[in-house]
Residue, then its C-alpha position, 0 to 999 in steps of 0.5 A: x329618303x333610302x332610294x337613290x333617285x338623281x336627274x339630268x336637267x338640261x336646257x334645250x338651248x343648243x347641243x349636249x357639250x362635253x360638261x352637260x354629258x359628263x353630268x349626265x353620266x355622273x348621274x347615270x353611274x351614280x344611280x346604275x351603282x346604287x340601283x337608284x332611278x335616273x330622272x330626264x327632265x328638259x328645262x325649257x322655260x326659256x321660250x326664246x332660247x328653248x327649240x324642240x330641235x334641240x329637245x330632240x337632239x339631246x335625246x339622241x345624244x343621250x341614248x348614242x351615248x348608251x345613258x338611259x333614264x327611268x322617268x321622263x323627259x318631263x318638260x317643265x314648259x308642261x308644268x308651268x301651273x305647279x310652280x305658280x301655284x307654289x309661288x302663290x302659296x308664298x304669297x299668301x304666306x307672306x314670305x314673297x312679294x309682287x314686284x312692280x318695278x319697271x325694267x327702265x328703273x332697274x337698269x338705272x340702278x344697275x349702272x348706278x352700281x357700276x358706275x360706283x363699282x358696287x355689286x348691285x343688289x335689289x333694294x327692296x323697292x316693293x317689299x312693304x307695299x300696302x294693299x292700296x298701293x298693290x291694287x293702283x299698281x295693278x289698275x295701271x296694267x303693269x305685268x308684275x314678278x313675284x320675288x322671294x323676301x330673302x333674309x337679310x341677315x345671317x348665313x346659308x350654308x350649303x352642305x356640298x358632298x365634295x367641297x363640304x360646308x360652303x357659306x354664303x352672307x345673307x346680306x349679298x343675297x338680295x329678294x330674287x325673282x321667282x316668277x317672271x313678269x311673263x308668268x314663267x318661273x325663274x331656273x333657280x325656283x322652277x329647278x328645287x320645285x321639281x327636285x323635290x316634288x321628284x323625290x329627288x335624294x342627290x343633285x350632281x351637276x356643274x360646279x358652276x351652279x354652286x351660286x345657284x345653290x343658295x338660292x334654291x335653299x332658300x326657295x325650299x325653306x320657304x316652301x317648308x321643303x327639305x333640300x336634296x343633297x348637293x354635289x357640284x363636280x369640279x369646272x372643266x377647263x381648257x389645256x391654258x386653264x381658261x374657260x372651255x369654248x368652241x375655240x378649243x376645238x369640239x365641244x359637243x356631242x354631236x361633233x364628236x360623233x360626226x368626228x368617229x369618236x365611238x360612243x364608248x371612248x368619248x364616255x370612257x374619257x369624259x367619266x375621268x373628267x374630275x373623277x377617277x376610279x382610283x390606280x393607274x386604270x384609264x381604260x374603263x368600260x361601262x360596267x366597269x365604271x359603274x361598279x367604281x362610281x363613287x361621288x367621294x372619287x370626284x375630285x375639287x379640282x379643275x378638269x382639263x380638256x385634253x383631246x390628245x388622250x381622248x383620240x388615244x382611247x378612241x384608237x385603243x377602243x377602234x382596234x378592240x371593237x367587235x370587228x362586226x359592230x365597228x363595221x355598222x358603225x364605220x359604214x355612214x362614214x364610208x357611204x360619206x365618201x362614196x366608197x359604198x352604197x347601200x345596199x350592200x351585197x354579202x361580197x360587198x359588206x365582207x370585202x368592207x369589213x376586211x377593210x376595217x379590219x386592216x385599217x383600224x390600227x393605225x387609225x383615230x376616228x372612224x372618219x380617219x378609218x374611212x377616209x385612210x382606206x380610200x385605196x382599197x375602194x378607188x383606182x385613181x389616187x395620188x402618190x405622196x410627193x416625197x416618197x414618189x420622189x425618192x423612188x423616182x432616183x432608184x433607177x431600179x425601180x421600174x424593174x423591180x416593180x415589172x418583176x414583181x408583178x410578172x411573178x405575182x400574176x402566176x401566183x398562189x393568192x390564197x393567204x398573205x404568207x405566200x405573197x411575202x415568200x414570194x417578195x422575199x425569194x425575189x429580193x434574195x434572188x435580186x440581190x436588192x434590199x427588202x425596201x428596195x421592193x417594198x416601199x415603190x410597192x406600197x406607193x403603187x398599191x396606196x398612194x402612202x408612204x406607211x400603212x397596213x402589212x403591204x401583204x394584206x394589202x394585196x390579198x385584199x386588192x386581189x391579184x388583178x388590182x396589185x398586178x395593174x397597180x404595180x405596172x402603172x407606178x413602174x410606166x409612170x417612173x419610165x416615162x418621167x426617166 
């Protein structure tokens, strides 16, 4: 098989966490970087579990992300008939069998083995039976499955394009189910039916679904398929090395998006999850992680989840954005706070942009953007305790604050430059220290102890807003004195 041809097979269970999307743009860069065909499949055999909300969500997710598919989303609930047509064939092949066991019996052997400390394996029960023993099982009404007969003897080797030759021992590979008493395929037999019935050249996923390998081997030999190359990428663990939860802080998608992750940090950071383009590079965009993709850069071991550098690239990304695009993006988190309301005015969308642009140095998310430029939208905010506190005992304070803003009201407010020579031709003239001015100046026009240049914080406030500010802060300091 020449074409590179790989797929994305979630279940819709729940939201696309970070492991799910990280195979997802495994796949995604494999198949960019080999002019290859990326196949979006939806594995929902799981009726119980399997909810069209989540089906719907995992596209969003997908297409946020910017990973787009060639084929599909195929719904394996749409293609219930090929895999049971599959498993008949195995039946009349002889090479699977019905199985009438009740649920009750195998529970008991299932804690027998507990009980004894033994791993539990299924015995063979109803293997051999007769035609006569199949068709009085079958007037009694009970709902049979349909199990592989599986070696019992022997090794399964599967050939992994990372960890190399990984083998399994026959003997603990016992007749697995493959169609469910329900009529629904099993994951492992529903999975390597359509890889290769998909023409699919490589499946990249999860390590964890490296004991499902040997299964779908065997389901494809009996089926007289050739199985698709296997590459399983390393575990994604925890900061402690245990298993990635909720307890660790976002796991999803969604949640990261809600958070103001952009979609390009969150992917840049995900893609150096068991992977690395080699060098000293982290800051990578799409394009540039395409034409570094290689699966022989996926690494055997585990990957740790480490938010601390993911909101680190979210800063860098924030700051270089294109400041017209950020502004689309950042503007839902605004609305949220209620500093904006849709429409938009050109007055109101420009004073919005400048905004952003002033405030995304500092800031990690968009959500802290938003939620740091509070000042810039509304007049009654809090001053930050301990820095009122310190400017409340510099008794020239109030003074300082009244000058100031006599001065500016008669001022140039053309760009920030004049505003700083004007405050620093007053802190000469006064004879007072730069902070002596500036830090009760920032308190009025912010409510904080730090932020942007206080400059470029007046010349978007605009004179009329410093001037008032400026006097408050000074009579609230009087009138506590």
């Amino acid at each position: 098989m020449s074409t590179v041809k790989v797929r994305f097979a979630p279940s819709p269970t729940g939201e696309l966490h970070i492991g799910g999307a990280r195979t997802a743009l495994f796949n995604y860069l494999y198949a960019r970087a080999n002019e290859g065909i990326l196949v979006l499949r939806i594995d929902d055999t799981d009726l119980e579990r399997s909810k069209a909300l989540f089906s719907q969500q995992l596209l969003e997710a997908l297409q946020w992300l910017g990973l787009s598919w060639d084929e599909g989303p195929y719904y394996q609930s749409e293609r219930i008939q090929i895999y049971f047509k599959e498993a008949e064939r195995l039946l009349c092949e002889g090479k699977a069998y019905r199985c009438f066991c009740s649920i009750e019996s195998l529970e008991k052997s299932r804690e027998k083995a507990r009980n004894e400390g033994s791993g539990y394996l299924y015995p063979g029960t109803c293997r051999d039976l007769s035609v006569e023993q199949i068709e009085s099982l079958s007037d009694k009404n009970i709902e049979p499955v349909i199990r592989l007969k599986s070696p019992d003897s022997g090794e399964t080797i599967v050939h992994d394009e990372i960890r190399g030759e990984v083998i399994f021992d026959n003997t603990k590979l016992d007749d697995f189910i493959i169609i469910k008493s329900n009529g629904l395929p099993t994951y492992n037999f529903a999975s390597i039916v359509d890889d290769v019935q998909m023409e699919i050249s490589h499946i990249i996923r999860a390590e964890e679904h490296l004991t499902n390998t040997p299964l779908q081997i065997l389901c494809a030999n009996a089926l007289g398929y050739q199985s698709p190359i296997f590459v399983h990428a390393p575990m994604i663990l925890a900061p402690d090395r245990s298993k990635l939860s909720k307890r660790h802080g976002a796991t999803s998608v969604e949640e990261f998006r809600n958070a103001g992750i952009l979609s390009e940090a969150l992917i840049n950071y995900i893609a150096l999850l068991g992977w690395s383009p080699g060098g000293d590079r982290e800051l990578l965009k799409m394009d540039e992680l395409i034409n570094s993709f290689s699966i022989k850069k996926i690494t055997k071991t585990a990957a740790i989840y480490d938010t601390d550098k993911m909101y680190w690239m979210n800063s860098h990304y924030l700051r270089s954005y294109d400041l017209d695009a950020l502004s689309d993006v950042a503007l839902p988190y605004f609305e949220e706070k209620g500093f904006i309301k849709k429409p938009l005015t050109v007055e109101e969308r420009l004073y919005l942009t400048n905004v952003i642009n002033l405030s995304r140095e500092r800031a990690k998310t968009i959500k802290d953007l938003a939620a740091s430029s509070a000042y810039f939208f509304e007049e009654h905010f809090d001053y930050d305790e301990k820095t009122y506190a310190k400017v409340l005992l510099k008794t020239e304070a109030p003074q300082l604050l009244e000058d100031a803003a006599a001065l500016l009201l008669s001022a140039d407010f053309s760009d920030a430059q004049t505003i700083e020579t004007i405050f620093k031709d007053m802190i000469a003239e006064k004879g007072v220290s730069a902070g002596q001015l500036v830090q009760p100046a920032r308190l009025a026009l912010t409510g904080q102890p730090v932020g942007p240049a206080i400059y470029e914080i007046m010349l978007l406030l605009g004179k009329d807003k410093t001037v008032k500010r400026l006097k408050k802060l000074a009579g609230k300091i009087l009138n506590q004195s």
